[in-house]
N, C-alpha and C positions, 0 to 999 in steps of 0.2 A: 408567529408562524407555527405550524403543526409539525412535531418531531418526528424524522422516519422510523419507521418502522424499523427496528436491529434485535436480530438473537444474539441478546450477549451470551449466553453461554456454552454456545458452538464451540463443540471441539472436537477432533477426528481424530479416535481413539486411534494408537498405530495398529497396522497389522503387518507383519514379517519386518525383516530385517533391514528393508528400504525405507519404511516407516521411522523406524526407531529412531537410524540413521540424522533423518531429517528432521527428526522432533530434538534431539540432541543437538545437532547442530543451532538447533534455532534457541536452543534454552541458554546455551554458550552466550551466546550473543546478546541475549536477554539480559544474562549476569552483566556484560560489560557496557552495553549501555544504563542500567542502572548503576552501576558502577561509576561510571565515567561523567553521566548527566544529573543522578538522582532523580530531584523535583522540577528540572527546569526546561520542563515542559518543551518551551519555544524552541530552544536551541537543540533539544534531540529530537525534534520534529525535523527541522533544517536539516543534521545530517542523516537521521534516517532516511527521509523523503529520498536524498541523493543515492542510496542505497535501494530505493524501494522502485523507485523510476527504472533500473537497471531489467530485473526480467521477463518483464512485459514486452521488452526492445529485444532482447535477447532470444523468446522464446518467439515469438513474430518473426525474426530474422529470419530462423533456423527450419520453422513451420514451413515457410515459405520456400527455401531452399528444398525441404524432402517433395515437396507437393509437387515445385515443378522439375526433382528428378523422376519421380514416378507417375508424373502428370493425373495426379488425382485431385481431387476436391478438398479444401482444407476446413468443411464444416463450419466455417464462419470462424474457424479461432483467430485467425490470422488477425483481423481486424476485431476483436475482442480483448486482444494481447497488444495489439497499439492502442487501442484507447485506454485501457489500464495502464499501462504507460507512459499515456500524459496526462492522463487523472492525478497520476505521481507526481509527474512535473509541477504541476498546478493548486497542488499543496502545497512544494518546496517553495513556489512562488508567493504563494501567501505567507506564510511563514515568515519568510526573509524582512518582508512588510510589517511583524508585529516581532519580532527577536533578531536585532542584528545580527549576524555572524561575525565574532571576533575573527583576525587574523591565525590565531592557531586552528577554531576549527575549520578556515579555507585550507589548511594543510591539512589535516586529519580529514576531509573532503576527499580532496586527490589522490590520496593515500588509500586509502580506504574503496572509494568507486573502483577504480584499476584493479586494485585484488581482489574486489567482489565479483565484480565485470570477467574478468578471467576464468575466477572459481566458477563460478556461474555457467559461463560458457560451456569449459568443458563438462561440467555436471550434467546439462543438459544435451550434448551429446552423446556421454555414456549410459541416460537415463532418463529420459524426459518426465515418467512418472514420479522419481525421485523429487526433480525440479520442480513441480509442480505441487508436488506435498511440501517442501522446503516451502514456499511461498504461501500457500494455505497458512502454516503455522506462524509462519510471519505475519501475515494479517489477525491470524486470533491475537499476538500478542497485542498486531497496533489495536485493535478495539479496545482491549483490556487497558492497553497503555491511555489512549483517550477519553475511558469511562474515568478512572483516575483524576485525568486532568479534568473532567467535567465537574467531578468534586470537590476539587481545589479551588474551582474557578465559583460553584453554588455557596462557599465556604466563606470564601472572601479570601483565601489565599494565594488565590493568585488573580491580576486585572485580568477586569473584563472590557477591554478597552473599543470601541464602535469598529466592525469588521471591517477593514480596507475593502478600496472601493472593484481589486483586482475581485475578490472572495465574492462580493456583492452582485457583481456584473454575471460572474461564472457561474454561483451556484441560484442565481433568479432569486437573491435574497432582498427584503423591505430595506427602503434607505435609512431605518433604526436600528438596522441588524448592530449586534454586537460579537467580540469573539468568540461567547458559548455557542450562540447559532450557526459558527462557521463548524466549530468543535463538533456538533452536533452532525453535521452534511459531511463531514470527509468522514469522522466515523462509520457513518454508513455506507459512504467509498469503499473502506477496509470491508467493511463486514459483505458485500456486495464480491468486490476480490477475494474474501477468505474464502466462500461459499464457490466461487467459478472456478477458482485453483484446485479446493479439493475436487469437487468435479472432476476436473480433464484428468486429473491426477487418478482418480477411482476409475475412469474408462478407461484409460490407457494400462492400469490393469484387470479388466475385464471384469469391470463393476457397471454399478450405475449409480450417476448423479443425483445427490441429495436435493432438496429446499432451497433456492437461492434465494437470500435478500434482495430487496426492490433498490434499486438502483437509484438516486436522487436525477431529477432534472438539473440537466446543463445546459449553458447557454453556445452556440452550434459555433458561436465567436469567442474562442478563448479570453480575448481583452475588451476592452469597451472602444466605444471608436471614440477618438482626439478630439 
């Protein structure tokens, strides 16, 4: 299969103080999942994903609520913000299929979505271009974190074991596929999200939208049928 196309080295320089903000925030968190996970790959996928699924659902929500107070038209985010959303979901789910989640991180799971979920919320109440730059820079990290694992896994240090059949189904991949090839298609998830985040995040402060990465095909049925 043909690799999509990704700018890896997208990155939105800050401008003002909301910028900074959000680029800080996101380097914190940077630190602690390297911290906490290192090299392993699998399992800070699993809890990031849980993490990552959260403001797609969050800023959909809220999109949706301003639009139909002032009954105006929501540009198509609305539904641009739930399918990133369970773009996220649908990584988690693959995931779980090649790195079991121990019992601690189901609790550091819980733990963690709830204060995110929250934080999140109201951030995106007090800010929406804030939240949307937060989320940008989250996705440069996951690229940069995935280019990594693509080297680990080109190296021989980490398996490359044949893509579950959930990945296979979703992302329209060959029934040889392996995990680089899945590696390869949610990367380009991220990279597709970093690129629409900063976007809504530059118009919503009276910018305009970059380059967007190409988006991979998906398959229109999340699961395969029984």
């Amino acid at each position: 299969m043909s690799n999509p196309q990704v700018a890896l080295g997208v990155h939105h320089a800050p401008r003002g103080i909301s910028d900074r903000i959000a680029l800080g925030f996101t380097k914190v968190l940077r630190f602690c999942a390297d911290t906490f996970f290192a090299k392993r790959y699998g399992h800070r996928a699993i809890v990031l994903e849980t993490v990552a699924a959260v403001p797609g659902m969050v800023g959909a929500t809220l999109t949706h609520l301003r639009c139909l107070r002032r009954m105006e038209d929501d540009k198509g985010w609305i539904r641009t913000l739930m399918e990133e959303a369970e773009n996220e979901r649908m990584h988690l789910m693959t995931f779980i299929e090649v790195a079991k989640p121990t019992v601690f991180e189901r609790i550091v799971i819980l733990g963690v979505q709830w204060v995110f979920y929250v934080c999140f919320f109201l951030l995106y109440l007090a800010s929406p271009k804030t939240a949307h730059r937060v989320v940008g820079y989250f996705e440069e990290e996951a690229v940069i974190s995935y280019t990594h694992y693509l080297a680990d896994i080109d190296a021989g240090r980490s398996e490359n074991p044949p893509a579950p059949a959930i990945a296979r189904h979703y992302w329209k991949l060959p029934a040889d596929a392996t995990l680089r090839d899945v590696v390869v298609v949610i990367r380009a998830d991220e990279a597709h999200h970093r690129d629409v985040n900063h976007g809504f995040a530059s118009e919503l402060g009276g910018g305009q939208p970059g380059p967007v990465s190409p988006y991979p095909d998906h398959a229109a049925e999340l699961r395969p049928e029984a």
